[in-house]
C-alpha positions in Angstrom: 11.5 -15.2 11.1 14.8 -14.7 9.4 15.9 -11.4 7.4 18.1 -12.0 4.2 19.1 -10.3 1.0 19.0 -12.2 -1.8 21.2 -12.3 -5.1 19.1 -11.2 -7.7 19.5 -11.3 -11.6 18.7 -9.0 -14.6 18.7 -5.2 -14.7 19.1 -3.0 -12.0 16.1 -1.0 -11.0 16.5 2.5 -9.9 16.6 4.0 -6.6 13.0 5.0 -5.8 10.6 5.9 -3.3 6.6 6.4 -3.3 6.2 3.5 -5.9 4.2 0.7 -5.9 4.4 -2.8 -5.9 1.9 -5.4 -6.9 1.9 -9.4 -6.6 0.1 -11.1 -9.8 1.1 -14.6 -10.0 4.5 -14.9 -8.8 5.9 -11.4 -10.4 5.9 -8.1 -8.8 5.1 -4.9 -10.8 6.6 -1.9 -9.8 5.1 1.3 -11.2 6.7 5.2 -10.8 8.3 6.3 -7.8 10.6 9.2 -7.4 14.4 9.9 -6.6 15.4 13.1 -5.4 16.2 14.4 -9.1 12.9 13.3 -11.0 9.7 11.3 -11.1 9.6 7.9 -13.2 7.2 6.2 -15.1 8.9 2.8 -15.3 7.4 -0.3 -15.3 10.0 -3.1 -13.6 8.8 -6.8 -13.2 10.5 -8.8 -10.4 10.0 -12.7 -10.8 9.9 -14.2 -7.4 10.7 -17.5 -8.6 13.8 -17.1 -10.7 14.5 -13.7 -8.6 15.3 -11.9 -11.8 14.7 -8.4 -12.5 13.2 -7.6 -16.0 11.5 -4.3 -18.1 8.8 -5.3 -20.5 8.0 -3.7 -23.3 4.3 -1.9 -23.3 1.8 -0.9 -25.4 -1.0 1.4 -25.4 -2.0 4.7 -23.6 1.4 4.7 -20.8 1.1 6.8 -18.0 3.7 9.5 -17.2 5.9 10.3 -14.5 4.2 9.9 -10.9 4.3 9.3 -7.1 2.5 8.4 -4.4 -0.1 7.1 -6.5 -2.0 3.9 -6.0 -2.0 0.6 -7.4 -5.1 -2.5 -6.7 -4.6 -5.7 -8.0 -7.8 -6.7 -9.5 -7.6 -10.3 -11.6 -4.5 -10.0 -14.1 -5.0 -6.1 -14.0 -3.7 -3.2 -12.1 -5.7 -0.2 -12.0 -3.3 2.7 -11.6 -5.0 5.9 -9.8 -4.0 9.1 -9.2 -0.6 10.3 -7.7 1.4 13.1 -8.8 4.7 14.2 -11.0 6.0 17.1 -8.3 3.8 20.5 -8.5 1.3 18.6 -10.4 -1.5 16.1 -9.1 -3.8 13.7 -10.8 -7.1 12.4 -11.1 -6.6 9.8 -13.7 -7.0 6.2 -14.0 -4.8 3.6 -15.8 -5.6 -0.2 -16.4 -2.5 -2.1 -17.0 -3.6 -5.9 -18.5 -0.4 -7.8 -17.7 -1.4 -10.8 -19.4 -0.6 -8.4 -22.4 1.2 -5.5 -21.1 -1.2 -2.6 -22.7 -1.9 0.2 -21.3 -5.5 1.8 -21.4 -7.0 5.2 -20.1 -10.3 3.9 -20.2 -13.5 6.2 -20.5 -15.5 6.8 -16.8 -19.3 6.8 -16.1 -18.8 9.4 -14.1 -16.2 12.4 -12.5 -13.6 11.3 -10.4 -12.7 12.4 -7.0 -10.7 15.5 -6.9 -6.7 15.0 -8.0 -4.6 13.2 -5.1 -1.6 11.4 -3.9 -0.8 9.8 -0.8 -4.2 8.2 -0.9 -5.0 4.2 0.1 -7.4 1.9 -3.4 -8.3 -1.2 -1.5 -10.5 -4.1 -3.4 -13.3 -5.0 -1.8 -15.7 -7.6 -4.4 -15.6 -5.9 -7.6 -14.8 -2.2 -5.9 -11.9 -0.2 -5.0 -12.3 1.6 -2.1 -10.5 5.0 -1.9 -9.2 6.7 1.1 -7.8 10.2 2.2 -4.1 11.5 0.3 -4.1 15.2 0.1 -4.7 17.3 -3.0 -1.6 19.5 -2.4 -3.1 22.2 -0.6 -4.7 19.8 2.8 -5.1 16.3 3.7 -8.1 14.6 2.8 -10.7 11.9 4.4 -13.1 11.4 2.2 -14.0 8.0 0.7 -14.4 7.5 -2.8 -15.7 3.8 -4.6 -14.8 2.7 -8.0 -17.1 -0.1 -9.1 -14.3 -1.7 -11.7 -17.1 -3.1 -14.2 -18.7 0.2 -14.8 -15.9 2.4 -14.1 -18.0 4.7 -11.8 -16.8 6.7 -9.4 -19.2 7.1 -6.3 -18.5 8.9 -2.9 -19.1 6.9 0.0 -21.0 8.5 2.9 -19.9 5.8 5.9 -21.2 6.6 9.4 -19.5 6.5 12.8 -19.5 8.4 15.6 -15.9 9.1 14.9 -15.2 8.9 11.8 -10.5 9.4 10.6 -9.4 12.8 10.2 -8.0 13.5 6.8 -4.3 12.1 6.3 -2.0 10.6 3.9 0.8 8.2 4.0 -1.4 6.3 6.0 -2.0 2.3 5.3 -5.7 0.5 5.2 -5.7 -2.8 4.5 -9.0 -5.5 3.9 -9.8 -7.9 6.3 -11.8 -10.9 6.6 -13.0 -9.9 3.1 -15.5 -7.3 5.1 -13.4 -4.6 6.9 -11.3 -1.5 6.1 -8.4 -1.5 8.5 -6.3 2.1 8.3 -3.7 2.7 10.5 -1.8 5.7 11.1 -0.4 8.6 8.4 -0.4 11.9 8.7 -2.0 15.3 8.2 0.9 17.1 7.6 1.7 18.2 10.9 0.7 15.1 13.3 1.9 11.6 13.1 -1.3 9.3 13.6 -1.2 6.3 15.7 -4.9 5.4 15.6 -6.8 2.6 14.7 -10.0 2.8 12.0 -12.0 0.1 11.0 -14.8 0.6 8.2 -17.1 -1.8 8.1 -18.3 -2.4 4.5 -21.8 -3.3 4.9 -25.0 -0.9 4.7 -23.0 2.0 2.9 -19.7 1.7 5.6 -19.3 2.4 9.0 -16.4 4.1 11.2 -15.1 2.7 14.3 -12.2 3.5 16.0 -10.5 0.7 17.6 -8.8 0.7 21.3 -5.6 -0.1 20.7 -2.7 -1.2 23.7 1.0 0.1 23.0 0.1 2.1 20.1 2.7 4.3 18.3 3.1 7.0 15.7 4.1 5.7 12.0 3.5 7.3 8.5 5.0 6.2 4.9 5.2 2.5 6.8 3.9 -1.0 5.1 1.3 -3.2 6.7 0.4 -6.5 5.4 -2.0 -8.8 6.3 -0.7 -12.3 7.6 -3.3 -14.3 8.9 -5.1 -12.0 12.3 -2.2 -10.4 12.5 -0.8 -7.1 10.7 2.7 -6.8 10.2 3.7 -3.4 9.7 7.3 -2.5 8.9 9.8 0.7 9.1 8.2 4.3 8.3 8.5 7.7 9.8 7.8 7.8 14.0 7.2 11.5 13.1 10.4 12.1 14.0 13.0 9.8 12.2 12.5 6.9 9.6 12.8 3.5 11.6 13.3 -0.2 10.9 11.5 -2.0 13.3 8.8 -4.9 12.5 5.4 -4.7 14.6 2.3 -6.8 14.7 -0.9 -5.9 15.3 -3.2 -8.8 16.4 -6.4 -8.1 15.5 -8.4 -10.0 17.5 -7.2 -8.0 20.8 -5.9 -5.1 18.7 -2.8 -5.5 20.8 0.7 -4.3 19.2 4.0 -6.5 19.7 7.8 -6.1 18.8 8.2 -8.9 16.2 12.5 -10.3 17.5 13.5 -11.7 13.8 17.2 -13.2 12.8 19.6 -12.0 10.0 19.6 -8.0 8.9 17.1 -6.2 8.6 16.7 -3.5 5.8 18.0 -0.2 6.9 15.4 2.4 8.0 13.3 3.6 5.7 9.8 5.0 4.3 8.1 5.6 1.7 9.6 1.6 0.2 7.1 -1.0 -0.3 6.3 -4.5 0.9 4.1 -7.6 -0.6 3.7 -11.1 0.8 4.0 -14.2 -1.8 4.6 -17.8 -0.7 5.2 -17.2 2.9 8.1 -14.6 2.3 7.6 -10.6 2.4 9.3 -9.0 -0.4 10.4 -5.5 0.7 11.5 -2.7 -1.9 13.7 0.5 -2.1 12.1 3.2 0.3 14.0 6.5 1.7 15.6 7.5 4.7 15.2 11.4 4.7 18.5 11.6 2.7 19.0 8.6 0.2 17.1 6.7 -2.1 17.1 3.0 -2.3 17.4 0.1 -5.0 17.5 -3.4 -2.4 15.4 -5.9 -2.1 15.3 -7.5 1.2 13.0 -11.0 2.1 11.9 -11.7 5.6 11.0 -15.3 5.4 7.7 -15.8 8.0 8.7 -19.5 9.6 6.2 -20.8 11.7 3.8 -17.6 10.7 3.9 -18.8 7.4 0.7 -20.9 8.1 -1.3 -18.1 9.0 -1.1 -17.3 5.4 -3.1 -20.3 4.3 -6.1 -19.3 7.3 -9.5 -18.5 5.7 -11.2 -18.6 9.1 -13.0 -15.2 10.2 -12.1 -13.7 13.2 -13.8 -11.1 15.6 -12.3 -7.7 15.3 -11.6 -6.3 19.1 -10.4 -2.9 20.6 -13.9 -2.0 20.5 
């Protein structure tokens, strides 16, 4: 696996941490983000293709300023939730079409959960599944389910004999189209290095997975490649880092993933998507600094694992 930064074209995006990147098609949308002066409510399009950097023009209800909010990828739509501008948090819900760049604010069935950022909105079928963030005043762990046809919100009730504590910054990720997978975050005082799994049939269950050569990590990615999670750079709980790690999750056994070239600069809070083999990673912070570079680490032989559809057994039970 090889590291490189590639020469991009168009305009240059700001410097920006706690956004959000989404693949649909070949393009990545960025929404929001922060630097250390003010909260944005940008929308930038990155075309992996052509690598050239673009700003559409929008229509419809935009959404303002805001952080740490989530965005899920359902069809040609992104459903913008929650997040926050600085003192302010939100409950809201955005639907950006991109096959025609409007914005709505659409009407709900029903109350939302409470205003949060920092949360996880994970599609599972025609749901999002909502996880944790903190409401400014604690961490949270409840689970919340938008059913993206009716636009109900409903709050999940998952059993498990132990069952995540609340946390944000924290990373959960679907696999084999039936499993929750959330690792690590933090509650604003410890640095998780856990393992959860929820299980998505009969109302959601907790388990909490034995893991070997766990570590610490909030504001980190983690993407899917294959039975393997990649996770990349994030906060120890002490400094931001740069290292690449892979969780197989068969044996739920962590490794040290060697790679070639340079490697982005620590960093949290950034973001990182996979598309055609490659993952894209974005801007991020390293407790001082802001930052506007894209960096690619092309997957090599992993690349394959990419195109698996085969389930596989979850372990570290």
């Amino acid at each position: 696996m090889h590291w490189h930064k590639p020469d991009v074209h168009g305009i240059k995006p700001n410097a920006v941490r706690s956004h959000t990147m989404s693949l649909v098609g070949s393009k990545l949308y960025v929404l929001g983000g922060s630097d250390s002066a003010e909260n944005f409510c940008d929308l930038l399009v990155f075309d992996t293709e052509t690598m050239f950097w673009s700003k559409p023009k929008t229509y419809g209800a935009l959404p303002g300023p805001h952080r740490a909010h989530s965005a899920t990828v359902v069809g040609d739509r992104i459903f913008l939730f929650g997040g926050g501008d600085g003192p302010n948090y939100f409950d809201t819900l955005f639907i950006l079409d991109t096959k025609t760049m409007t914005w709505t604010q659409p009407e709900l069935s029903s109350a939302p959960p409470v205003p949060r950022r920092a949360h996880t909105a994970t599609l599972y079928n025609k749901d999002i599944i909502c996880f944790g963030g903190g409401d400014g005043q604690k961490a949270l762990a409840e689970v919340y389910i938008l059913d993206t046809e009716s636009l109900k919100w409903t709050k999940g009730n998952p059993t498990g004999q132990i069952k995540p504590g609340p946390r944000g910054y924290h990373t959960s990720n679907m696999v084999n189209d039936e499993s929750l997978v959330v690792f690590g975050g933090s509650d604003g005082t410890e640095c998780f290095s856990d393992i959860f799994t929820l299980g998505m049939e009969k109302g959601g269950n907790w388990i909490k997975r034995k893991v070997v050569n766990p570590f610490p990590r909030l504001a980190h990615t983690a993407t899917v490649v294959g039975g393997m999670l990649f996770v990349f750079g994030g906060n120890d709980g002490a400094d931001y880092v740069q290292s690449l790690n892979a969780l197989n999750l068969e044996t739920m056994e962590w490794i040290s993933v060697p790679t070639t070239g340079t490697p982005p600069s620590p960093r949290g809070y950034h973001t990182t998507v996979l598309s055609d083999g490659r993952l894209f990673v974005f801007a991020g912070f390293d407790g001082q600094s802001c930052f506007d570079d894209l960096h690619i680490l092309e997957l090599g032989t992993y690349a394959y694992l990419t195109t698996e559809k085969n389930k596989f057994k979850l372990g570290g039970v």
